[in-house]
N, C-alpha and C positions, 0 to 999 in steps of 0.2 A: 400798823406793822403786825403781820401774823407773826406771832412764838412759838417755834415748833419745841414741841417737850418731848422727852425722852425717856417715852412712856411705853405704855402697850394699848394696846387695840383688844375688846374682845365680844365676835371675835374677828379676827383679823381682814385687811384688807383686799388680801389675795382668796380669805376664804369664800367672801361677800362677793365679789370677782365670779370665781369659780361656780356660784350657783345662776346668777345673772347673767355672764355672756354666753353661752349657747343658746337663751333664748330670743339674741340678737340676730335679725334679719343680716347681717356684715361680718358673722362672726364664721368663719370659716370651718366647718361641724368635720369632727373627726369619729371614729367610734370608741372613744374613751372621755373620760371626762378630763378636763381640761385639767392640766399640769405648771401651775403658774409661778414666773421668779419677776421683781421686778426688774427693770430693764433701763429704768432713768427716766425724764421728764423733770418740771419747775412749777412755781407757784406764782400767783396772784396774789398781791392784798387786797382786801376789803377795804374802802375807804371806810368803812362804819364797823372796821372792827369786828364783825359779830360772825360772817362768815368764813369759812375755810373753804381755797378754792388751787387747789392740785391737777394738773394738769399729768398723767401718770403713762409710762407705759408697762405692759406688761409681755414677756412671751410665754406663750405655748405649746409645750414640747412633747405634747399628746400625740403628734399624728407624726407622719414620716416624715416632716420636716419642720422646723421650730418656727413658730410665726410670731410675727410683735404687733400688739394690738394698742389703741391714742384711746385713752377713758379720762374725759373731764371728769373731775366730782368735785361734788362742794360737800361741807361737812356746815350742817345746824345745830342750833341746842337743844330744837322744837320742829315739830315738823312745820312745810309750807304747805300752806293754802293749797287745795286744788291740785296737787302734786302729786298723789299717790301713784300712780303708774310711772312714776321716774324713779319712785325710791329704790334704792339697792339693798337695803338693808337699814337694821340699827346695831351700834356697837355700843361698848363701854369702852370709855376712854380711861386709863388709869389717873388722868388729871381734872379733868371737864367734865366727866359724867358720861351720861348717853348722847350719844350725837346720832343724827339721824345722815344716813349717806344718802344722795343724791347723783343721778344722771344731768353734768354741770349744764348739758345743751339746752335743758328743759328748768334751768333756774335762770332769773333774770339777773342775779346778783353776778354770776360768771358769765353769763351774755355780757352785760354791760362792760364791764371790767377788758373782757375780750375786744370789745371794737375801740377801746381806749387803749389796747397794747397795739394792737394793729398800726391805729396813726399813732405810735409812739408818745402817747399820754400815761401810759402805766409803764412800769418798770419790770421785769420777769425778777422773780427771787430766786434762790436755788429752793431744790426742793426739800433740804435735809438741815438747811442749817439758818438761823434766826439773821432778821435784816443782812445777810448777804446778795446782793443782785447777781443774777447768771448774765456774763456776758456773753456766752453762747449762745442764747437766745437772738435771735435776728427778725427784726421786723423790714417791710418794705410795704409803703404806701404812696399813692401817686394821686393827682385832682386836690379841689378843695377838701378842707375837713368836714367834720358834722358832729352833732351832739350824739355823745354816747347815752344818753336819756334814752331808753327804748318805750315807745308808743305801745310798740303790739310785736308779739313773733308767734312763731307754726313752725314746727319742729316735724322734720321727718327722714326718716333713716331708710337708708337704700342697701344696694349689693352691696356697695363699697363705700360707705361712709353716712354723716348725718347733715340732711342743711338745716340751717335756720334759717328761716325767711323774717326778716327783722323790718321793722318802719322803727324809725328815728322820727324824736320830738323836734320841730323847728326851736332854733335859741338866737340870742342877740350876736355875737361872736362875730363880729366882721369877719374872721376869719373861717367861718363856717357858712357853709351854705344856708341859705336862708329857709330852705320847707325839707319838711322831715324827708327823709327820702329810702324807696324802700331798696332793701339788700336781701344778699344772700350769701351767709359765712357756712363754707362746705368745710367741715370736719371729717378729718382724714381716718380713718380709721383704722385700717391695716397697713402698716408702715413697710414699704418696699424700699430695702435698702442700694437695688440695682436697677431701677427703674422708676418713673412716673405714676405716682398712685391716678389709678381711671376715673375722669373727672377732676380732676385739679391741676389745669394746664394754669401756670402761672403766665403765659406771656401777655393773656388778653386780661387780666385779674385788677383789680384797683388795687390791693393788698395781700400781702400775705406773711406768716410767722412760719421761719423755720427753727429747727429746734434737731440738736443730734437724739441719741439713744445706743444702748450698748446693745454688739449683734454677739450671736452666740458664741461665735470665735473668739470675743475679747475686743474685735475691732469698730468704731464709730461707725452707726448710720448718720445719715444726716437727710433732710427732706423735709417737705412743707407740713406742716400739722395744721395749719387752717387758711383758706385761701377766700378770699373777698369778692364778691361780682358785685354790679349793679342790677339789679332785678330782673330790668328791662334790658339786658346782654341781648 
């Protein structure tokens, strides 16, 4: 169970944000720098405790009209392995120390965690407050199951969002498909509250998580924040 503490950040997570997404290929560039409030999103637990895994939105109100932007991060004690072009940043946390921030798509700890929410093996938490589950949080999966044990993923970000291309470990699970099988979990990116973000048509999808978000008027988006294909679509 993650505890969230009611602490500070420093420095903060919106500042970490602000130097990091413009130089995202998805990140819609204005001539100002980026103006960030957060906007809502939920958590993941760590079966092992030791990661922090936020699922966040942000908007920005830089350009002539306010966008909202889906940023996984995972929060370490230590850095990972092999990881340096994912990091966002490090903070001090006024409880935990230094944590190192992370781009979540590119850590296997919130991969993992992620294709276990999807078939409804993980629980969504809210994002603010200790072992409470968001049930606004909605998942929809269809086919047999699979191990969330990830073999291998390749991560890569487009106009409009991030995939991971994922292989799954074969397990005993009668209820799982027997050989690892490869995916692809497209990460939304820029949250359109009036329309279908491009590339994440749900009808043909094995799965997908949706999840609301506050729009700048005060009223709920709502829309997919990660959607599931089989490889071979």
């Amino acid at each position: 169970m993650a505890v969230i503490h009611k602490t500070t950040m420093t420095p903060g997570k919106l500042e970490l944000l602000g130097v990091w997404l413009p130089a995202q290929p998805w990140y819609i560039g204005t001539a100002r720098e980026p103006e960030l409030t957060k906007a809502g999103g939920f958590r993941l637990d760590d079966p092992q405790g030791e990661v922090g895994i936020e699922f966040m939105v942000v908007t920005d109100r830089s350009g002539d009209r306010p966008l909202s932007y889906h940023v996984p991060l995972t929060y370490r004690g230590a850095p990972l392995d092999g990881a340096d072009q994912a990091l966002i940043g490090t903070s001090e946390h006024g409880v935990l120390g230094r944590r190192w921030v992370y781009d979540g798509t590119r850590d296997p700890v919130l991969v993992a965690q992620l294709l276990a929410l999807l078939q409804g093996r993980a629980e969504p938490q809210a994002q603010s407050a200790t072992n409470t589950p968001d049930p606004t949080v909605t998942n929809y999966f269809r086919g047999a199951g699979f191990s969330a044990v990830v073999a291998s993923a390749d991560v890569t970000d487009g106009q409009h969002g991030t995939d991971i291309g994922v292989e799954t470990t074969a397990d005993a699970d009668p209820q799982h498909e027997s050989a690892g099988r490869p995916l692809i979990i497209r990460v939304t990116r820029v949250l359109m509250p009036d329309q279908q973000p491009p590339g994440t048509d749900t009808a043909g999808a094995r799965g997908y998580v949706t999840a609301g978000w506050r729009l700048p008027d005060g009223d709920e988006g709502r829309g997919p924040f990660v959607v599931l294909y089989d490889a071979a679509r």
